[in-house]
C-alpha positions in Angstrom: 193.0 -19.5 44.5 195.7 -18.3 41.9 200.0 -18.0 41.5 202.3 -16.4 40.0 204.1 -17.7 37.6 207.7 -17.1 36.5 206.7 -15.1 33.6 204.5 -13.0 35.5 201.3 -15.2 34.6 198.3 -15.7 36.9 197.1 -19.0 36.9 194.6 -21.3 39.1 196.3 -23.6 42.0 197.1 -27.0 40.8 197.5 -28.7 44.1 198.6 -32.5 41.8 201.6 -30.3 40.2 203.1 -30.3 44.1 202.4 -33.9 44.4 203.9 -35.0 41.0 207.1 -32.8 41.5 207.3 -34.5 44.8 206.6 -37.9 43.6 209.6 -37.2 40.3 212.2 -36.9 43.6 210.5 -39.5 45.7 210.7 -41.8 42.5 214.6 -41.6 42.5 215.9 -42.3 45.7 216.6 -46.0 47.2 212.8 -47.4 48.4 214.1 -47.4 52.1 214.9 -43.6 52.3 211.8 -43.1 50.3 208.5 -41.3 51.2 205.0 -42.6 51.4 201.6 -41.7 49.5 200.7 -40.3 52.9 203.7 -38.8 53.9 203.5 -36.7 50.2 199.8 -36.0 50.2 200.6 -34.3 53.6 203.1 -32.5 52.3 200.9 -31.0 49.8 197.8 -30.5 51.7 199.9 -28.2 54.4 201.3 -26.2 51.3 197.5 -26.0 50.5 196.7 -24.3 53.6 199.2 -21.9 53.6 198.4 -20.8 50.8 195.1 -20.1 51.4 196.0 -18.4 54.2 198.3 -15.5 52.2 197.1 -11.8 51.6 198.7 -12.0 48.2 198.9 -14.1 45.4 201.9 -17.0 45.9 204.7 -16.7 43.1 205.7 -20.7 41.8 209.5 -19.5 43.6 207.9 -19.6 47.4 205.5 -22.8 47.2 208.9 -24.7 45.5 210.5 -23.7 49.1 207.8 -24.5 50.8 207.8 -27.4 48.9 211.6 -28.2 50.7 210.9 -27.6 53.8 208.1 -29.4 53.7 209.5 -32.7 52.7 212.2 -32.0 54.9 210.3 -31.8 58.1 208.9 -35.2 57.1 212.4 -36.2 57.1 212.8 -37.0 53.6 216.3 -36.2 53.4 217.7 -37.9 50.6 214.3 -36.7 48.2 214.7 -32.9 49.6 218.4 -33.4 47.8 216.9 -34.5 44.8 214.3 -32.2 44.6 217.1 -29.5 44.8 218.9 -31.1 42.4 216.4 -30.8 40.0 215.5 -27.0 40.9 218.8 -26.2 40.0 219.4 -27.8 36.9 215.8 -26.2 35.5 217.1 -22.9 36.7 220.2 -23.3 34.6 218.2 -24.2 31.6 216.0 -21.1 32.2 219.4 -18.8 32.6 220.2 -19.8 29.1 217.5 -17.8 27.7 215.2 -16.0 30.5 213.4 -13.8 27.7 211.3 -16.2 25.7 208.3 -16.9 28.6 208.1 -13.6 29.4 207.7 -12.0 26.0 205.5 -14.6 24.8 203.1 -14.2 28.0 203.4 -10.9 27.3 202.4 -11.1 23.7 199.3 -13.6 24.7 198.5 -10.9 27.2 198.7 -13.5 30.5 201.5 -11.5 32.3 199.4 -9.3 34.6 202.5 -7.4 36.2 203.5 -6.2 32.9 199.6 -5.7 31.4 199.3 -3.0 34.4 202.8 -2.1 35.0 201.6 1.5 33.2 198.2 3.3 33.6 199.2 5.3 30.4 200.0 2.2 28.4 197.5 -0.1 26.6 199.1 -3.5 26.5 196.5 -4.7 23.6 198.3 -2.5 20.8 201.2 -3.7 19.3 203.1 -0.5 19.3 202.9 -1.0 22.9 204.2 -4.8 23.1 206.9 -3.8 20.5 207.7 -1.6 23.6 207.6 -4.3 26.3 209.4 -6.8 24.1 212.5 -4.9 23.8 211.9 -4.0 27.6 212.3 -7.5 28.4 214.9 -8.1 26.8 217.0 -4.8 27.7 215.7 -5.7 30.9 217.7 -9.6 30.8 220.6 -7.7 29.9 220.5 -5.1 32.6 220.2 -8.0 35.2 222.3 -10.3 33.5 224.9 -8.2 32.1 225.1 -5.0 32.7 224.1 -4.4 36.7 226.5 -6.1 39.5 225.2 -9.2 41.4 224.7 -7.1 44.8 222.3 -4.4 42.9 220.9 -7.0 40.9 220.0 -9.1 44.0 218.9 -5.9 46.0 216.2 -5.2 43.5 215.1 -8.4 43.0 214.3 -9.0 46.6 212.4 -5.5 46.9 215.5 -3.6 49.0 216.3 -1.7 46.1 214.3 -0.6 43.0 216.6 0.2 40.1 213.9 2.1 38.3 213.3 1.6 34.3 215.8 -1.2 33.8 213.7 -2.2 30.7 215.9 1.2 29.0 219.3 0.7 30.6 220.8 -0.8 27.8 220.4 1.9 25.7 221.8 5.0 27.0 219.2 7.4 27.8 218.2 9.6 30.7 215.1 10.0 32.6 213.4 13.2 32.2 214.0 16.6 31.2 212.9 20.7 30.9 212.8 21.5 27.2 214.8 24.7 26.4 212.1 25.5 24.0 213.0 29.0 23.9 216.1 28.2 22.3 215.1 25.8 20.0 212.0 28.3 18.3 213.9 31.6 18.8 217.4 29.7 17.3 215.9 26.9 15.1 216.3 23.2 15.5 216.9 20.0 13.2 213.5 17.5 13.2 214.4 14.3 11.4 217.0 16.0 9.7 215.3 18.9 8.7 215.9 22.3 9.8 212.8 24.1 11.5 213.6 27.9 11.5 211.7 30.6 13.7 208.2 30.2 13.1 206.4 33.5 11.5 203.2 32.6 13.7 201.9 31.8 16.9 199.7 28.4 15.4 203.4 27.2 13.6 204.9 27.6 17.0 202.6 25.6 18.5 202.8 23.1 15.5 206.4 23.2 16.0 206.1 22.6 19.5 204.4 19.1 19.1 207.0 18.0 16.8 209.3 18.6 19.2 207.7 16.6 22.1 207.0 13.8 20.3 210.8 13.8 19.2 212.2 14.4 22.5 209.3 11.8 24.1 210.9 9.1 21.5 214.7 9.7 22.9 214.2 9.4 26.4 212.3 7.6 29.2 210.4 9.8 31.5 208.7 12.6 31.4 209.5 16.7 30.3 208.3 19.5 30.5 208.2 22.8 28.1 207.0 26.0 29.8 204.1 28.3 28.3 206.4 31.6 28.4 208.3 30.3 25.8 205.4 30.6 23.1 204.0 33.7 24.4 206.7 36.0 22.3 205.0 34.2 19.1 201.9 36.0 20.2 203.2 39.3 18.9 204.3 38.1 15.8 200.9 37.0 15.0 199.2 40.1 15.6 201.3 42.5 13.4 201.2 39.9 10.7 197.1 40.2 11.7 197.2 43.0 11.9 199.2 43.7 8.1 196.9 41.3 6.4 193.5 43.2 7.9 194.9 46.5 6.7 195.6 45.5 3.2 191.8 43.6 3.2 190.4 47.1 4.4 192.7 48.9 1.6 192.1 47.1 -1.3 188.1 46.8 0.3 187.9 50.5 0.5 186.4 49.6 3.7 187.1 52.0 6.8 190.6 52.1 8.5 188.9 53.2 11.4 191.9 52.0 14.4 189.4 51.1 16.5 187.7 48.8 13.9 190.8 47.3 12.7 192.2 46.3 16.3 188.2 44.3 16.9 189.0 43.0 13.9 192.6 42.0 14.6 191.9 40.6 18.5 188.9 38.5 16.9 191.3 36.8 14.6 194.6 36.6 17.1 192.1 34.8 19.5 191.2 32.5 17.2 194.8 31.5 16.0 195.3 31.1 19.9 192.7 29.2 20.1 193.7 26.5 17.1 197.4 26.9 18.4 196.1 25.3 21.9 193.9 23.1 19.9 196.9 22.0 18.0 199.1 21.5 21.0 196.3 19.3 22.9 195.0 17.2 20.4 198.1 16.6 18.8 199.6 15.7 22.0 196.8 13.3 23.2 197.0 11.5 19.8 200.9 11.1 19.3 202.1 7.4 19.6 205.7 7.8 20.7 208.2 4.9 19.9 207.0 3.6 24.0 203.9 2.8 23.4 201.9 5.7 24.7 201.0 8.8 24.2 204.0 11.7 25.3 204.9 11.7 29.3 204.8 15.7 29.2 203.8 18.7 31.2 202.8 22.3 30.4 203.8 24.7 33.1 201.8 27.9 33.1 203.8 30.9 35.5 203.1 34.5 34.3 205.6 36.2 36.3 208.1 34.2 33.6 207.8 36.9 31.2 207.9 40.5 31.0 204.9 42.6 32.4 202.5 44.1 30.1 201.9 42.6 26.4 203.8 39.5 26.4 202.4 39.1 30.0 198.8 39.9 28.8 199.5 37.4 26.0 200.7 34.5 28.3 197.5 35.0 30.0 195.4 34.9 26.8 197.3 31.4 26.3 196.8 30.0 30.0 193.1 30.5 29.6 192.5 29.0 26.5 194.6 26.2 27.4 192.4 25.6 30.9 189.3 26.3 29.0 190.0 23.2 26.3 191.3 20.9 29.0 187.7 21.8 31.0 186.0 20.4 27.5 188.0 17.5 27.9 188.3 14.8 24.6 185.7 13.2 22.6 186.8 9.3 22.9 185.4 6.8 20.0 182.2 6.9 21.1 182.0 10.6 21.1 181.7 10.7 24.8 183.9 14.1 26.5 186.7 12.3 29.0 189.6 13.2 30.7 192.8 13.1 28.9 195.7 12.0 30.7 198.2 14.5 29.4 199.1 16.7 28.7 199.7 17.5 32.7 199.0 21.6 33.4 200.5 22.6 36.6 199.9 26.7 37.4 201.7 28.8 39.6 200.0 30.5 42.1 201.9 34.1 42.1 201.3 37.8 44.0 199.3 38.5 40.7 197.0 36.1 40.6 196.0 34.8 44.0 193.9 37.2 45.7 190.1 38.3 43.8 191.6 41.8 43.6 194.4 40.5 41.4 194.5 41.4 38.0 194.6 37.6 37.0 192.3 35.9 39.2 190.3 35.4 36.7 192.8 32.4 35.6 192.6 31.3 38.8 189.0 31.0 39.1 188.8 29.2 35.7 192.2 26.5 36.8 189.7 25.5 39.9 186.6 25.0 37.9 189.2 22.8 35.7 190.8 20.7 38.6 187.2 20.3 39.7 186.0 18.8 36.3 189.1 17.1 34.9 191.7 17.4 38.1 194.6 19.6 36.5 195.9 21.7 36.6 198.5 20.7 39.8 199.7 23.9 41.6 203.2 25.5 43.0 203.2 28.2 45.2 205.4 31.2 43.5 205.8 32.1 47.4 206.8 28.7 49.2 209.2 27.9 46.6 211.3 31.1 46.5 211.6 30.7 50.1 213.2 27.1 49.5 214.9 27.5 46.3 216.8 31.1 46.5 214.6 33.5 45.0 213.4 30.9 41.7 210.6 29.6 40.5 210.7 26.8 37.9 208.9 23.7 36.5 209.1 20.4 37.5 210.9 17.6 35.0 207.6 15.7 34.1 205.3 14.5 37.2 208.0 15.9 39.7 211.0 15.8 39.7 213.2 19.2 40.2 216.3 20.3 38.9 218.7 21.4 42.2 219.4 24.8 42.9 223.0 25.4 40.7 225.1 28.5 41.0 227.4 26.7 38.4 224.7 27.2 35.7 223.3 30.1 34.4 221.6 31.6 31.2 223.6 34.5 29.6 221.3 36.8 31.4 223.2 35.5 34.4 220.0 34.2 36.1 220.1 30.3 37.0 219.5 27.7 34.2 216.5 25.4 34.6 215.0 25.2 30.7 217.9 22.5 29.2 218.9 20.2 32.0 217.8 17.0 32.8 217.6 13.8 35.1 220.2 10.7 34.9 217.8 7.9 36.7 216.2 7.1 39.6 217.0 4.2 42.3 214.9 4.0 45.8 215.4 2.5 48.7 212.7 0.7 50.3 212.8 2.0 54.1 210.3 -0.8 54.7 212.7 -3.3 53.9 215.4 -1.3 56.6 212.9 -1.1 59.5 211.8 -5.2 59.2 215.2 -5.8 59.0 216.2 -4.0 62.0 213.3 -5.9 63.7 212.7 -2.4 65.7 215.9 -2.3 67.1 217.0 1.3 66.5 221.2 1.0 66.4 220.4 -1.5 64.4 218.1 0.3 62.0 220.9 2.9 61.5 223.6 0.8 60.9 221.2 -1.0 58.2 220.3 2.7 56.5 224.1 3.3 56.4 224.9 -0.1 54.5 221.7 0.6 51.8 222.3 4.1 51.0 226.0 2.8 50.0 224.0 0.6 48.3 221.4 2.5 46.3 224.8 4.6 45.8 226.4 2.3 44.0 223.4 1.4 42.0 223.1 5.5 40.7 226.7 4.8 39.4 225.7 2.2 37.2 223.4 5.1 35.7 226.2 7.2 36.0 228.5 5.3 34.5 226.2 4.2 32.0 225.9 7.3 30.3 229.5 8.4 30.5 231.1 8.4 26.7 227.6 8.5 25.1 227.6 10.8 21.7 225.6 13.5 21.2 224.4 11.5 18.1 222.9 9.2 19.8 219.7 11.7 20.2 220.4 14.9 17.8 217.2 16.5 19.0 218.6 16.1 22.7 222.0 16.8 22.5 223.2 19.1 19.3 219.6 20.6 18.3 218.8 22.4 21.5 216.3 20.5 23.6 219.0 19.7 26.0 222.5 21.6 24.9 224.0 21.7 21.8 226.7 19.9 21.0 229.1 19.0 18.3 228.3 16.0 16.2 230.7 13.3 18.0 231.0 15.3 21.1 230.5 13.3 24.3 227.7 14.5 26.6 230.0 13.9 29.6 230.2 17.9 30.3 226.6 17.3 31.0 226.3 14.7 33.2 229.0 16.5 36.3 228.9 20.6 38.2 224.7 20.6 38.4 223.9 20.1 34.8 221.9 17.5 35.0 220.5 15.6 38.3 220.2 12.0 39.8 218.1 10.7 42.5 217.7 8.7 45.5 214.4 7.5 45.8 212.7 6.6 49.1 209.5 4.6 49.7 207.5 3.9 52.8 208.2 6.3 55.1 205.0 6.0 57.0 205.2 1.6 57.4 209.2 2.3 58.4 207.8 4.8 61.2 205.4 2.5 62.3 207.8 -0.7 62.8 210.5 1.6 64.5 208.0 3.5 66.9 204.6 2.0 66.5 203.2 5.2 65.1 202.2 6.9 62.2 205.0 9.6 61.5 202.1 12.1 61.4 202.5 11.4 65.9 205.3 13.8 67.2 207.4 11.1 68.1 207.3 9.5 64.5 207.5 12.9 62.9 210.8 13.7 64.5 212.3 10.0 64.0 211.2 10.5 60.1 212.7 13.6 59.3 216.0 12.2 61.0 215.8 9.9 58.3 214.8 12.3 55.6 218.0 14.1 56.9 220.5 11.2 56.3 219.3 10.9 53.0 219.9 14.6 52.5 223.1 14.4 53.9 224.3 11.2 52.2 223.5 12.8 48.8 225.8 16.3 49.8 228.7 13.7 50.8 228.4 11.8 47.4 228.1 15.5 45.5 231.1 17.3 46.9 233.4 14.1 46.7 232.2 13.5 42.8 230.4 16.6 41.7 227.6 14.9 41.0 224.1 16.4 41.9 222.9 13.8 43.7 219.7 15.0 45.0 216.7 13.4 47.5 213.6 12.1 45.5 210.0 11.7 46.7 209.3 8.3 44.2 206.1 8.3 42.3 206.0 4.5 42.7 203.0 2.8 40.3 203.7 -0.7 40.0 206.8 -0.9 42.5 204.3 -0.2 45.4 202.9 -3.8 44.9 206.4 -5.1 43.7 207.7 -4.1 47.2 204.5 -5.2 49.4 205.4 -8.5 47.8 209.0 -8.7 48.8 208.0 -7.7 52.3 205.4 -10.5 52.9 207.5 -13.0 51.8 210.5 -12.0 53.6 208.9 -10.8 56.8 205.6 -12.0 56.7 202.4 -10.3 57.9 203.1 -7.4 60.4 200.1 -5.3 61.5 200.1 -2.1 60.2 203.3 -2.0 58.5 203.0 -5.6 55.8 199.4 -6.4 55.8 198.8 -4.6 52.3 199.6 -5.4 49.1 201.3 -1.6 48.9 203.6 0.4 50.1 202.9 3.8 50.6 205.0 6.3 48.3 207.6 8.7 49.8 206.8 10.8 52.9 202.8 10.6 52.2 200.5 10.2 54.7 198.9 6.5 54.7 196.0 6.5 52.5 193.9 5.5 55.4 194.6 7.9 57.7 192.0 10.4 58.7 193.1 13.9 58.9 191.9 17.6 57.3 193.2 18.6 53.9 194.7 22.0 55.5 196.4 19.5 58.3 197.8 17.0 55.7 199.5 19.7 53.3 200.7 21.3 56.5 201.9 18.4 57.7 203.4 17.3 54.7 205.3 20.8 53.6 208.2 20.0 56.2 208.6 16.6 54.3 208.4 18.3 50.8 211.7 20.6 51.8 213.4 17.9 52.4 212.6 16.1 49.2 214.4 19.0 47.1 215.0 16.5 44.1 211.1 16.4 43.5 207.5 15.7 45.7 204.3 16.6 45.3 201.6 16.1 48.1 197.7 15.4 47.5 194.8 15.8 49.1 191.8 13.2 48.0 188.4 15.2 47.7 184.5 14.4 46.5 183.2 16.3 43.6 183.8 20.1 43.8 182.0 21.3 40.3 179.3 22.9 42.4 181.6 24.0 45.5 184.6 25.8 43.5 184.6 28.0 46.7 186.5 25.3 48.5 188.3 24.2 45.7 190.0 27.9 45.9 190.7 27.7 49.0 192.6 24.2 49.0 194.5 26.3 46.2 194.7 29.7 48.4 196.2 27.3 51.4 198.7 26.0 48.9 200.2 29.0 48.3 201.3 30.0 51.9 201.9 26.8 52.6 203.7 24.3 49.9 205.5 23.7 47.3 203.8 21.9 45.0 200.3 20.1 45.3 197.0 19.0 43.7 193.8 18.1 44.8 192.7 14.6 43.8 189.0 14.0 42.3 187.2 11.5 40.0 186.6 11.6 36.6 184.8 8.6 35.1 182.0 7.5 32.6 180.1 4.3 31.8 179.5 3.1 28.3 177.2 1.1 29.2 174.6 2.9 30.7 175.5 6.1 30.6 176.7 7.1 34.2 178.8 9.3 35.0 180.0 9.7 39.0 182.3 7.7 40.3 182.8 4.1 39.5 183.5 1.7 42.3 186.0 -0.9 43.1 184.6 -4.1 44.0 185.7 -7.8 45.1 184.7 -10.5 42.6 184.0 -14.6 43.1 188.1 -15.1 43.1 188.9 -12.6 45.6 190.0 -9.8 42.9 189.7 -6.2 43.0 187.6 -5.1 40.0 185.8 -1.6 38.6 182.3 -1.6 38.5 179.7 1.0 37.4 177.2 1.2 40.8 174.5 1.8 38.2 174.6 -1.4 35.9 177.0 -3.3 37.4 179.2 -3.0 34.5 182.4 -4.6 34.9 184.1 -4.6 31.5 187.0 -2.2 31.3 186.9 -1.8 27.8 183.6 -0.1 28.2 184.5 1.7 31.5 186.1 5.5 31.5 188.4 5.6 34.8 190.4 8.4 35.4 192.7 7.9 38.8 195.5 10.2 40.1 198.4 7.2 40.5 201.8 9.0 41.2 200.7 12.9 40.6 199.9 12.3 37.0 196.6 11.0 36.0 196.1 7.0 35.2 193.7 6.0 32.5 194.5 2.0 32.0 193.9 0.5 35.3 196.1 -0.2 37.4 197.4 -3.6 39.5 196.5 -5.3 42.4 197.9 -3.6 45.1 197.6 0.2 43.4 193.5 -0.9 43.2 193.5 -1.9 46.9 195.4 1.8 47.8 192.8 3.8 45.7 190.4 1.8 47.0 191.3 2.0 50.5 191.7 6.1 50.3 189.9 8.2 52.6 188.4 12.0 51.6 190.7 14.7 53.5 188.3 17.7 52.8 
């Protein structure tokens, strides 16, 4: 039996530490109002039991308050005061400096929140700690400093979640679409350095990587550069081929047959393509950015971005090499191919491509052979999403989320700008939390919702706010060298940050639990289905009040919840205890998503779930769990084909692991061990070290390669196959 301690520490229950703490208060009050040996060991024993009753680990903060209330249902009064007493004082000697436990736990690697707060991040490396120490401490100030006692509070107690607090101190954004077209085509500044158009496609993509690691080392979250944008660079490489061939042949005296020299010339273009990709994927994969972990970013692959013909034809040429390295996957130390977690590849699924008498369903073919092997590339339907977003198609800002619709921005084309704006920060309300508190009562529930939206409300300010006055200097690569805008040295991003430049979100967790309190059914029944989209409605129309009174693109946010989905099961227990159904795991489910136990169809879920996704328009992206598909890529196709007339944006989730050990490679299993935790285990040789185990898990629509925590290992173990 284990707790948590205050620096995030799991350690064994000491059942004498209650009785000594008792005992200290006991010890100095008058003999007469005084408890017994008895009396205390009775005290202690119940706390015992209690404990061993609990789904979840105890943190040391609930067994001191069951620690008061036991000694004061023995009557112990006068030692309950004391006991108090002395609460308070250590908590005022921990105020003074609330950093020092957690960063040396951290260091020691005994803080299990923070050791799997990120499936991306190793927690061994010090490049990584070096990341997690100045998270702690950022994160002190945020909660000290920086955030107001109500938001502060709110996300303590799991009503709130003020995402990435550990980086609010400094001011950067969340995530972002690279205008990458701008800064190859226009130049850029690296380190001081100017970067002019590169004369090749391979410096293009060498140029490319530059840039993301750069952009990765200024911000938080994750971005995303589009494919289109190196295609032009294609060109450029084949007449320069194409020049250096001819003068071989010349001063050769070998033929100049046209036919000959364009073999010759293809041969050689597809191999720069090929080493350009190379580049981009390896490079990528190996990059350390100043966060500890390789860069958050996504390649988005949509033909129909660039012209037909060549430059279409050339794009295509790119797409398949890219899908045809990722299907190789990586070579890790022990030379052993593995899936990488980035970068992420999603694909449109477009007019031209979809259908086997397309002229590009080739690509498509060769994307579902890759999601079944190494489970990208994600898909958006070209067709779905110009019926939700007027006419556009674009890329999501990292994992997902979406820039709004904005008639207020435009490229000098006059089409809409996407490539260039970016996401303030993230807060999400825990609709849980709302539907316990309303204890069912529906007028209630409402009245609740109304009070935490304001809430989570005034949170976003504090992002807002936060990055109001900041200097474009603060992130040259960002903000004057084209990744973003560019701006004067000096000049203030504020332009930026108001009229649909840039986005920030409401989160939302937990719709399914909330459903189930309120109506005491899944909201995949028709009555939970209508009461949920009610609420997805408010939050829509609470973030159009807050835009057209501050023209501020608030915008509604599916949350990709990793860690927070254990954070908030947490909170809930200990607030509401254990209600069937709805607080009886140790997670939350994330967004609108159907509960990972729930039996239905693929077709039915995605079907189900495309009504949810319109009504998320600042970013979702819906799943659907499946067995291995290497041998069946007929199915796989058409999951992807259903996709496309049916939703947004959507990947299929498989397994992709391997055993050091002994060699296996299916899938490997989670399993309880002696102490009642959740552990990974090869079913062959019962292998349970995880430095010796490759596990590659969808987490929050990006792929997790670090393990993950408690309650994430009980959700992807608990997940049921939907095709």
């Amino acid at each position: 039996m284990k707790v948590i301690k205050r620096n995030g520490e799991e350690v064994l229950f000491d059942l004498s530490k209650i009785v000594n703490a008792i005992k200290a208060a006991n010890n100095e009050v008058d003999p007469i109002y005084s408890l017994n040996e008895h009396q205390i060991q009775a005290i202690a024993d119940s706390i015992c039991k209690k404990i061993e009753g609990m789904t979840y680990i105890a943190h040391v903060e609930e067994i001191q308050d069951m620690v008061e209330t036991g000694i004061m249902e023995m009557r112990g009064y006068e030692v309950a005061q004391k006991y108090v007493r002395y609460r308070y004082k250590r908590e005022l000697s921990r105020k003074t400096n609330t950093t020092d436990n957690g960063i040396l736990s951290l260091i020691e690697q005994l803080n299990e929140d923070i050791k799997q707060e990120n499936s991306n991040k190793n927690p061994v490396i010090n490049s990584t700690q070096r990341d997690y120490m100045a998270g702690e401490v950022s994160k002190d100030l945020t909660m000290r400093v920086l955030l107001p006692e109500e938001v502060t509070q709110a996300h303590e107690e799991g009503i709130i979640h003020f995402h990435d607090s550990d980086y609010f101190a400094q001011k950067e954004h969340n995530c972002d679409l690279i205008n990458l077209e701008d800064m190859l085509q226009n130049g850029t500044v690296i380190s001081e350095t100017l970067i002019e158009k590169p004369h090749s496609f391979f410096t293009a993509c060498n140029v490319t990587t530059q840039i993301v690691a750069q952009v990765a080392s200024n911000q938080y979250g994750g971005q995303t550069f589009t494919l289109s944008h190196l295609a032009p660079f294609v060109e450029i490489s084949r007449k320069k081929i194409r020049n250096q061939v001819i003068d071989e042949r010349t001063e050769c005296g070998d033929s100049m047959d046209p036919a000959i020299i364009e073999k010759i010339v293809a041969k050689r273009l597809r191999s720069e393509v090929q080493s350009g990709i190379q580049t981009i994927q390896y490079q990528l994969i190996t990059l350390m950015t100043c966060n500890g972990q390789a860069p958050f970013v996504t390649m988005f692959m949509y033909l129909d971005e660039v012209p037909e013909g060549q430059t279409r034809d050339d794009l295509a040429m790119i797409i398949e090499e890219v899908l045809i390295q990722r299907m190789q996957g990586v070579k890790n130390e022990k030379g052993i191919s593995i899936t990488p977690a980035f970068p992420k590849l999603v694909y449109v699924l477009d007019e031209d491509n979809v259908e086997p008498t397309s002229k590009y369903w080739y690509l498509t073919e060769l994307a579902a052979k890759c999601t079944a092997k190494r489970m990208v590339p994600d898909y958006i339907s070209a067709k779905v999403m110009k019926e939700l977003k007027r006419g556009d198609v674009y890329p999501c800002m990292g994992c997902r989320s979406f820039p709004t619709v904005e008639d207020t921005q435009r490229n000098p084309d006059g089409t809409r700008k996407y490539y260039g704006r970016f996401n303030q920060g993230v807060v999400t309300i825990n609709l849980v939390d709302v539907a316990c508190s309303a204890k069912g009562d529906m007028d209630e529930f409402w009245k609740i919702l109304e009070d935490r939206l304001e809430l989570c409300h005034r949170a976003l300010r504090c992002r807002h706010e936060r990055l109001l006055g900041t200097k474009s200097d603060v992130a040259p690569i960002l903000w004057q060298h084209g990744a973003l805008a560019r701006l004067e040295k000096g000049e203030k991003i504020d332009k930026l940050l108001f009229n649909g430049y840039s986005t920030i979100s409401l989160g939302y967790a937990g719709l399914y639990e909330m459903c189930v309190r309120m109506t005491g059914q899944s909201h995949t029944s028709p009555e939970g289905r209508e009461f949920s989209l009610k609420v997805m409605q408010k939050l829509n129309d609470k973030c159009m009040e807050w835009k057209q009174a501050e023209n501020i693109s608030y915008s509604v946010y599916g949350t990709p919840m990793e860690s927070t989905t254990y954070k908030f099961a947490k909170c809930l227990q200990k607030r509401f205890g254990i209600i069937p159904g709805v607080t009886d795991k140790n997670y939350i489910t994330n967004s609108y998503h159907v509960h990972v136990t729930e039996k239905i169809d693929a077709f039915s879920k995605l079907r189900f779930e495309a009504d949810f996704q319109k009504l998320s328009p600042g970013g979702a992206i819906s799943y659907v769990e499946v067995p291995n598909l290497q041998n069946n890529i007929e199915a796989v196709l058409s999951v992807m084909k259903f996709i496309y007339d049916n939703i947004v944006y959507a990947e299929l989730n498989t397994k992709s692991d391997y055993c050091e050990v002994c060699g296996f490679d299916g899938e490997i299993q989670i399993v309880t061990d002696s102490e009642g935790k959740l552990v990974w285990e090869c079913p062959n040789c019962k292998n349970r070290d995880q430095d010796k185990l490759s596990v590659a898990r969808r987490t929050c629509g990006y792929i997790g390669t670090q393990f993950w925590n408690q309650g994430r290992t009980q959700e992807i173990k608990e997940r049921v196959l939907h095709l």
